[in-house]
N, C-alpha and C positions, 0 to 999 in steps of 0.2 A: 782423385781430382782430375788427372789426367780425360779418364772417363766423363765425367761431370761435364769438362770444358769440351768433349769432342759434341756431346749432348746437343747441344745449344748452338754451336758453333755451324756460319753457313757458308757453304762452298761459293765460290763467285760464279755467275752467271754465264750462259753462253748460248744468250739469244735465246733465251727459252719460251717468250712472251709468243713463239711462232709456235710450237709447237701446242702453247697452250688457248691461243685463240683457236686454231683448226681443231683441238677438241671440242672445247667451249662451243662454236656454231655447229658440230658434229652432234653436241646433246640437242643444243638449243633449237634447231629448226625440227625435227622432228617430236620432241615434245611438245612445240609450239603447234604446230599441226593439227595432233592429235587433242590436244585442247580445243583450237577449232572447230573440230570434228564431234564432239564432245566424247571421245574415247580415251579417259584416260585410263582406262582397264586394262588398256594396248600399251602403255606408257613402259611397264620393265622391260616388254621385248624391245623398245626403241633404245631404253637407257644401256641396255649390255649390248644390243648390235652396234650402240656407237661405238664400244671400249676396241673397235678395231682403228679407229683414228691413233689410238695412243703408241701404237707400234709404230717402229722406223723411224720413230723423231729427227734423228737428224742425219737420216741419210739421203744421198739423192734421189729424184725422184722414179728412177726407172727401178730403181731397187725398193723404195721405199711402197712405190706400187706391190711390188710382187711380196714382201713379207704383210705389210696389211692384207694381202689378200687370200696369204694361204693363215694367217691369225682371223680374219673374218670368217675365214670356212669352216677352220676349229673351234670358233665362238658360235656358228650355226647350228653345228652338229650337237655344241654341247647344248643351246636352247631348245632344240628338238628333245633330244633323250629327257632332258627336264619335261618339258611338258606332255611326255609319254609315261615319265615316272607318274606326275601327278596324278594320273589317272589308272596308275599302276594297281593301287593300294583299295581301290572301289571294284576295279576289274575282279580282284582276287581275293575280296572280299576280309580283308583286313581290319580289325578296331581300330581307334586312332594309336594304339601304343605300339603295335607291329604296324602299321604306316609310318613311324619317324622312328623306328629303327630301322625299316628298309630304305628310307631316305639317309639315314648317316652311312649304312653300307656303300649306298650307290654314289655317296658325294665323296665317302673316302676311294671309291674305286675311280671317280672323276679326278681327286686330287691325285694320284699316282699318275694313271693315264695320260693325263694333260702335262703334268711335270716331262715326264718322258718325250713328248710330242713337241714341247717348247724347246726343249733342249736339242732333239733332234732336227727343227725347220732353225735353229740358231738364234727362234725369235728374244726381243729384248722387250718390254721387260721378261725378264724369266719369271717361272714359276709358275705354279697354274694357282693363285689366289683368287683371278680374278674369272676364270670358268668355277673354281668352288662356289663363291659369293652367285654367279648368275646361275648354275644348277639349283641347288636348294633355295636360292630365294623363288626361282618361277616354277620348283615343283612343291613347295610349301604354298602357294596361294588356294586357297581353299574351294574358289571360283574361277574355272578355269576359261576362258573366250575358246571361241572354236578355235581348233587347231591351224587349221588355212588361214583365220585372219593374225595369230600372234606371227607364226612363221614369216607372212607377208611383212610386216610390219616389221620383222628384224631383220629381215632381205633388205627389205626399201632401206633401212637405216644406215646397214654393211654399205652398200651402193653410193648411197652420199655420203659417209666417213673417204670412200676411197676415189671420191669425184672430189670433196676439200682435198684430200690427200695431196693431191698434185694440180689444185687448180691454181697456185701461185705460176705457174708456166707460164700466164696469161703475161706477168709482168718480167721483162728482159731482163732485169736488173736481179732476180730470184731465179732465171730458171738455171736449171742442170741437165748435165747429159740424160738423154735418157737410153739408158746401158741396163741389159737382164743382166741381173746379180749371179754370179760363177755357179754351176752347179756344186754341189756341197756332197763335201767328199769327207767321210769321215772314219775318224783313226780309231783304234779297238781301244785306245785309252779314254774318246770321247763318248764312244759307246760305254763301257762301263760306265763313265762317270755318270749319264744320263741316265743309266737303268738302277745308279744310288742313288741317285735324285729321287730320281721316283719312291723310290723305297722312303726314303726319311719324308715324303710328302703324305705317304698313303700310312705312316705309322703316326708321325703328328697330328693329321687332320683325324684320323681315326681316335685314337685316343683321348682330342679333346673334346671329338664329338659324343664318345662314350660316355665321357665324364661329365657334357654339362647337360646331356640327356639325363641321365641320371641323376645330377644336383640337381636339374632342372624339376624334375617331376617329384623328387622329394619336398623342395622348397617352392616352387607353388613359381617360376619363371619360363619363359620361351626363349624362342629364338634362338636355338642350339647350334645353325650353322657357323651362325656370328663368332664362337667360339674355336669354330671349324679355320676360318678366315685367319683370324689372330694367330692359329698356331704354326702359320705356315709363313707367316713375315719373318721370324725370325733366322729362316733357313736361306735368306737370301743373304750371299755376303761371301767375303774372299776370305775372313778372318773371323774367329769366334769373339774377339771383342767388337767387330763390327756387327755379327747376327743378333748378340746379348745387347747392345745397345739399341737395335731395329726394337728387337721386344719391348725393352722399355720404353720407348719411344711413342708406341705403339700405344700402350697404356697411358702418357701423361696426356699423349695429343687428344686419343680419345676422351679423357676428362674435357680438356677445352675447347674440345668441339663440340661437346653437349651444352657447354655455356653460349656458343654460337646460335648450337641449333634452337634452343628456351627460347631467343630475341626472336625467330621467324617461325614461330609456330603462328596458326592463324590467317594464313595470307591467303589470297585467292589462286585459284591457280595457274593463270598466266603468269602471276607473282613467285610461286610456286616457281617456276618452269625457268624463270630468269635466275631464284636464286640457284638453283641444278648450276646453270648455264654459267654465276661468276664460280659457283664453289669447284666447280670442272676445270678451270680455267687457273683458279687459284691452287690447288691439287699437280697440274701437270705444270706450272711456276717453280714449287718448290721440290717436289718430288725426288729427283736430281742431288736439291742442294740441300735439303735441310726435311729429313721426314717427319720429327717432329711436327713440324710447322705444317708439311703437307695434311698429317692426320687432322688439322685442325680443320680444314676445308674438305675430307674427307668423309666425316662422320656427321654431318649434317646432310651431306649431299646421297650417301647411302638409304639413313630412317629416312628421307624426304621420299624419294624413290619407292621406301616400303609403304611407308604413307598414302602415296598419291594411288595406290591399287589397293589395299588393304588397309581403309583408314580403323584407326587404335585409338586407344589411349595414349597420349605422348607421354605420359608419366611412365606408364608402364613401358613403352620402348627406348626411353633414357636410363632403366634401372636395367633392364634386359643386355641394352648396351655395353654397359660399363660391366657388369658379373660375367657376362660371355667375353667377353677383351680382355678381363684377367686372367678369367682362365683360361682359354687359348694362348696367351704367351706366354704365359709359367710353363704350359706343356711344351709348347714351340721350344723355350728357351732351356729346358730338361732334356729333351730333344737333342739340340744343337750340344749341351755340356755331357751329355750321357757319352758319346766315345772315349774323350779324353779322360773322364774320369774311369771308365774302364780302361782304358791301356795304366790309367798310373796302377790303379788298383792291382791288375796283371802283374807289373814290373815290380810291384813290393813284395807279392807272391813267391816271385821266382827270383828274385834276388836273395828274399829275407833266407838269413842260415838256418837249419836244420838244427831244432828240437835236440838239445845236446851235445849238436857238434860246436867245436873250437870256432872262433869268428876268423875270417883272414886276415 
């Protein structure tokens, strides 16, 4: 019950409306652009070059510059190597079923990698979910734009996340020092810890990408990274009833966010590009306090994004949805209980008395 009531339960606020408007017009103006333009082909590199606004929330601004901009640099890199993969698998002449198992290699090598990388620049959010989710989503488009114009296009988007970033300066009443953040000195316990990170990043994501590859192509579904995503929420957390409840979480919210997303199928795409812009907004609101809830504006604002470059069938990427989120947290959450339940297993081992002998 305990669990149940922590479920649901939302932490109180703290100013967070700020952090989620500068993402919200971090999406929204370069989407909006790009509609303009009438290139929404270019649209996923705009939507993950923004995911550098979401860093540094609420630090000030001379610090908050400089981790946005080394989390910009490592979201560049990782859109690069994505759109070099997807051309990997044609280059070296691959069918499509050794083309997405070289894609779940390269995404579980991105999820270690990046884990590592996050943990080492000290960025927040931790974990590398959200370089898994922009790897394999822009080396899975099957149409690729030139190379020069998506790059540009996630340049330009990094550039204005990190121009909102710090553009409250204008107003005296919001600004902060602006002080470089300490160089970052780190202790062999922080290193280990980050190089297990990594490790339980690149066996989850692996694993469930194994797994829904292979459900996937038996039972006739896609979208295998999605599964990739899910397994890796659960590993964020101080405590394993906190990672266990991310998991589940994870699973209800994405059920109500496919009830979200049914109501905005159909719209136009400036309509399109507004809903990105509250569901962004509404996402880094709750994010913080209540992830449940976050997942609910999450999982529309993702198929929208896959959508708007690779338009589907909405049926089929609401069924896709919800099997790759199950299975990715069951893994995640397998994952995160597999130690503990090896050490008890261990300790009954070597406790339990010897086959004959007298008990103490």
């Amino acid at each position: 019950m305990k669990l149940l009531a922590e479920m649901f339960s939302i932490a109180p606020g703290n100013k967070d409306h700020h952090p989620a408007l500068r993402c919200a017009v971090g999406v929204f103006v370069p989407l909006f652009s790009l509609v303009l333009l009438g290139r929404l082909d270019l649209a996923i590199f705009a939507s993950f070059g923004a995911f550098t606004g979401i860093y540094g929330r609420g630090e000030p601004h001379g610090t908050r510059f400089a981790l946005q901009l080394r989390a910009g640099s490592l979201m560049l890199l990782v859109i690069l190597l994505a759109a070099l993969a997807a051309r990997a698998g044609a280059a070296w002449g691959l069918d499509d079923a050794g083309a997405t198992w070289l894609l779940v290699l390269a995404t579980t090598l991105v999820a270690g990698g990046c884990s590592v990388a996050i943990s080492w620049f000290r960025l927040r959010p931790a974990g590398s979910l959200f370089h898994i989710f922009a790897f394999a989503a822009i080396a899975s488009i099957p149409n690729q734009p030139p190379l020069w114009e998506g790059m540009l296009v996630a340049a330009a988007t990094t550039a204005f996340s990190l121009l909102v970033g710090f553009s409250s300066r204008v107003l005296p009443s919001h600004r902060t020092a602006w002080v470089r953040p300490r160089p970052i000195r780190r202790t062999p316990e922080e290193k280990r810890a980050a190089w297990l990170e990594g490790i339980g990043y690149l066996v989850a994501a692996g694993l469930a990408g194994a797994l829904a590859t292979w459900a996937g192509n038996s039972l006739g579904f896609g979208h295998n990274y999605w599964a990739m995503v899910a397994a890796v929420v659960p590993l964020v957390g101080h405590t394993t009833r906190h990672r266990v409840r991310r998991g589940v979480q994870r699973i209800i919210g994405t059920v109500l966010g496919l009830v979200v997303m049914a109501l905005v199928l159909g719209l136009q795409p400036w309509q399109t590009v507004l809903v990105m812009a509250l569901c962004q907004f509404g996402a880094e609101m709750f994010i913080i306090r209540q992830y449940l809830l976050a997942q609910v504006f999450v999982t529309p604002l993702a198929l929208v994004s896959t959508l708007l470059v690779v338009p589907s069938s909405p049926g089929i990427l609401l069924r896709d949805r919800i099997i790759e989120t199950v299975i990715g947290a069951v893994v995640g959450i397998a994952v995160v209980l597999a130690p503990g339940a090896g050490r008890r297993f261990r300790k009954r081992t070597t406790t339990a008395p010897a086959k004959g002998a007298p008990p103490a």
